[in-house]
N, C-alpha and C positions, 0 to 999 in steps of 0.2 A: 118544493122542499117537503121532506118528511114531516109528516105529525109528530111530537113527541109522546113515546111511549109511557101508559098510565103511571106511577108509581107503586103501584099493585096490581098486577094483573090476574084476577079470578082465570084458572084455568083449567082443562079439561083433559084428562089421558083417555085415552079409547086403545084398548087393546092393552090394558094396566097387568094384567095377569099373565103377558108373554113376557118371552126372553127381553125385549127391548123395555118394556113397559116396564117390568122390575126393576131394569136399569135405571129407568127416568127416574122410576119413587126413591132409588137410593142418591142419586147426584141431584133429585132436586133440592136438599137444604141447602147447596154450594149456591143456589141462586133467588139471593129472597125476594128480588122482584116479581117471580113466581109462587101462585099460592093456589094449591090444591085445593080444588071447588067441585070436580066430581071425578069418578073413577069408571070406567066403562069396559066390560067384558061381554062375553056373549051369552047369550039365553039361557044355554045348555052349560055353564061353567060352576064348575063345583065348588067356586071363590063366593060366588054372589051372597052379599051380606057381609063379609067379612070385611075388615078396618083395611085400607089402603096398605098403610104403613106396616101394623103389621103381619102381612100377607109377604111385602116385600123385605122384613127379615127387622124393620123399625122398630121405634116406639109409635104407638097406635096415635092418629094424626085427627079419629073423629071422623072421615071421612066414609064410609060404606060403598063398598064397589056393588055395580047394579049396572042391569042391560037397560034401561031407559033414558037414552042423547037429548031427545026436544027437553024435556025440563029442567035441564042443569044447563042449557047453553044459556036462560033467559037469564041468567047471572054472568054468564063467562065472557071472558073478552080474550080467549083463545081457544081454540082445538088442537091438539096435539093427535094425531092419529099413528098408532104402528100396527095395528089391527091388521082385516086381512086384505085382501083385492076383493073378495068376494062383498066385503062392507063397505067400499072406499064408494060407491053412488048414494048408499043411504044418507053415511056421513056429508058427503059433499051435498048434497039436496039439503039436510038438517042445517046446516053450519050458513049455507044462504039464506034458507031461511029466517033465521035468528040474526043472520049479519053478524056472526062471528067469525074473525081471521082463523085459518086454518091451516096445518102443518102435514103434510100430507106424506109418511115418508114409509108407506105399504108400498111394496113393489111388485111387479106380476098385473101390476090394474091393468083390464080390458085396452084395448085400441077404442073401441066404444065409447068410452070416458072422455074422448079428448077432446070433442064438443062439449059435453057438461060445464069440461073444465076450463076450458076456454071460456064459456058463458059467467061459468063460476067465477073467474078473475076480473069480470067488467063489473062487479058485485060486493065482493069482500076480497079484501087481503089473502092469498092463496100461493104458499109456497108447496111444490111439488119436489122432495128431495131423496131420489133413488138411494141418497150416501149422503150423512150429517156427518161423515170424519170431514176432519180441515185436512188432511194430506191426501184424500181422495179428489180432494174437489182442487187442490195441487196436481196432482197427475191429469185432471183431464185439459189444464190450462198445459200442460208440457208437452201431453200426446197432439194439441192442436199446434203448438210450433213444430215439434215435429215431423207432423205430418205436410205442413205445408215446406219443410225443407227438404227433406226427401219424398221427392214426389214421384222421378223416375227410376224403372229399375229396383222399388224396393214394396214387399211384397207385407201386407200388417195381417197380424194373426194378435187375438186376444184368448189368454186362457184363465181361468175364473174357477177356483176352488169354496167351497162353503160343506157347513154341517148335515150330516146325513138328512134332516128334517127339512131343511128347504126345499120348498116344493117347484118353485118355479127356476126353468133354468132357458137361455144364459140368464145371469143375476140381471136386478136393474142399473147395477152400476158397471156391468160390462156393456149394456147394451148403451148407455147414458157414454161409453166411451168408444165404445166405435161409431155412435153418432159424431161423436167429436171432431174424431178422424175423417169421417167420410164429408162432414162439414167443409174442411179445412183445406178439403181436395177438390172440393166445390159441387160433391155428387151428393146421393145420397144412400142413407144407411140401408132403405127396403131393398133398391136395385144392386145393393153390392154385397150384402152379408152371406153369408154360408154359414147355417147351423150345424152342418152335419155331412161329416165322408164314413162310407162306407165300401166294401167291397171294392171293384173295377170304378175307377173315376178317369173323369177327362183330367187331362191337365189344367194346371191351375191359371185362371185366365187374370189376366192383368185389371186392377181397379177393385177385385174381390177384397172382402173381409170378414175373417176366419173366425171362428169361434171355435173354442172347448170348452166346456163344464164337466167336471169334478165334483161329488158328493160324497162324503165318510164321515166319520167320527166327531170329532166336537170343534175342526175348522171355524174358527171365527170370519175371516173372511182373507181371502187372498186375491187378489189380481195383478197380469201381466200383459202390458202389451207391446208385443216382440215387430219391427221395422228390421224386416230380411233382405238383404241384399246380394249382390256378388261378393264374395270373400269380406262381410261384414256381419255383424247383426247391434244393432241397437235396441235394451230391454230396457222399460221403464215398470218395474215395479211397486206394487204398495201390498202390505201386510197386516193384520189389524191381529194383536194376541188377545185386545180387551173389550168386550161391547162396552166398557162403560165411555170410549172413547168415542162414539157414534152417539148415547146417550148428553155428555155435553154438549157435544156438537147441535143436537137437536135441542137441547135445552137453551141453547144462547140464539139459533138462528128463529125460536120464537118467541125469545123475549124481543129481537129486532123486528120480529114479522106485526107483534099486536101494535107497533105503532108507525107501520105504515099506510097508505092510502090503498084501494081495489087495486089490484093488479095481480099477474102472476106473474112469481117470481121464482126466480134458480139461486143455491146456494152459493153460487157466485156472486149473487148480489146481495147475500150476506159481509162476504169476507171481503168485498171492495169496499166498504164505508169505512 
């Protein structure tokens, strides 16, 4: 059985000066189980010094954003991380260290990482969450039935729209849902995916899974993923018009994450409790 969680849980944003970070500072008073204890940007950031709150458009909360993690974890009993992949080893090393639960939801992390984080979950509380929307993490439970219902004859192609700025492509939550599929079919995602057609190609061989990426203007986030058949097609769509709906998301699955026991955990095993 679960611990139960603090009744105040000192917590930590990393990555508080991005588009998501913003987010969290403005939907955090929706949850006062949560209490802003540090703010975390990067070295080079032309925030550092300035009040959390407001930075993110608030009444100033007291809080100072600042590049230094080890000594504000020794109070915190959370990490919140939407920083970058480039950061997601220091943080994860930091947040072990301290034995603080941690929210990992930077996507683009290394293949590299997934030792760490495997080690990291036999350690502290470690959720890894490509997509904190709840109709995201709906669609990947739907692409897994699915996919194991149409299994012959029907060809999956996922395409994945975002904001000109995002750097890594496919998203984490397309790749987070053609694992799903490839799961479901009993294969896996490395042997079956296809990033990229160009020019003269073979034909398209049976068991593959397709990717497009999209990048323009201020896309919040789109995903589709199309089950093609003979004289069918079945699309399972999600759409997202607001980050601040990815921002709840992440703000409720760690308030559930600081009072669970070491493990890593999928935001599935948020919304089943």
């Amino acid at each position: 059985m679960s611990a139960a969680a603090p009744a105040s849980i000192p917590t930590v944003l990393i990555g508080a000066t991005g588009r998501m970070g913003l987010n969290i500072l403005r939907e955090l008073p929706r949850f006062p189980s949560l209490t802003l204890c540090g703010a975390i940007a990067s070295e080079g950031s032309n925030a550092l010094g300035e009040d959390a709150g407001a930075r993110a458009g608030l009444p100033a909360n007291g809080v100072p954003i600042t590049a230094a993690l080890p000594p504000l974890l020794a109070e915190a009993r959370l990490a919140i991380d939407f920083s970058s992949a480039a950061a997601a080893a220091g943080t994860l090393a930091a947040c072990v260290a301290a034995g603080v639960p941690l929210l990992l939801g930077t996507t683009g992390v290394a293949r590299e990482l997934q030792r760490p984080l495997a080690e990291a979950g036999e350690r502290i509380p470690l959720l890894v969450a490509p997509n904190t929307s709840p109709g995201v993490n709906l669609l990947l439970s739907l692409v897994r039935t699915a996919a194991r219902a149409l299994q012959r004859g029907y060809d999956i192609e996922i395409l994945e729209m975002h904001h000109r700025h995002k750097t890594d492509a496919p998203s984490g939550t397309a790749l987070a849902l053609g694992q799903a599929a490839a799961e479901a079919r009993g294969g896996k995602l490395e042997s079956q995916a296809i990033y990229a057609r160009h020019g003269a190609t073979d034909a398209r061989s049976s068991g593959e899974i397709g990717f497009a990426s999209l990048r323009g203007g201020d896309v919040v986030g789109e995903h589709e993923v199309l089950f093609l058949g003979e004289g069918e097609r079945l699309m399972l769509r999600h759409s997202v018009s607001d980050r601040s709906v990815f921002a709840r998301g992440a703000l409720m699955a760690g308030q559930w994450l600081a009072g669970q026991a070491p493990g890593w955990y999928q935001m599935a095993d948020v919304f089943s409790k």
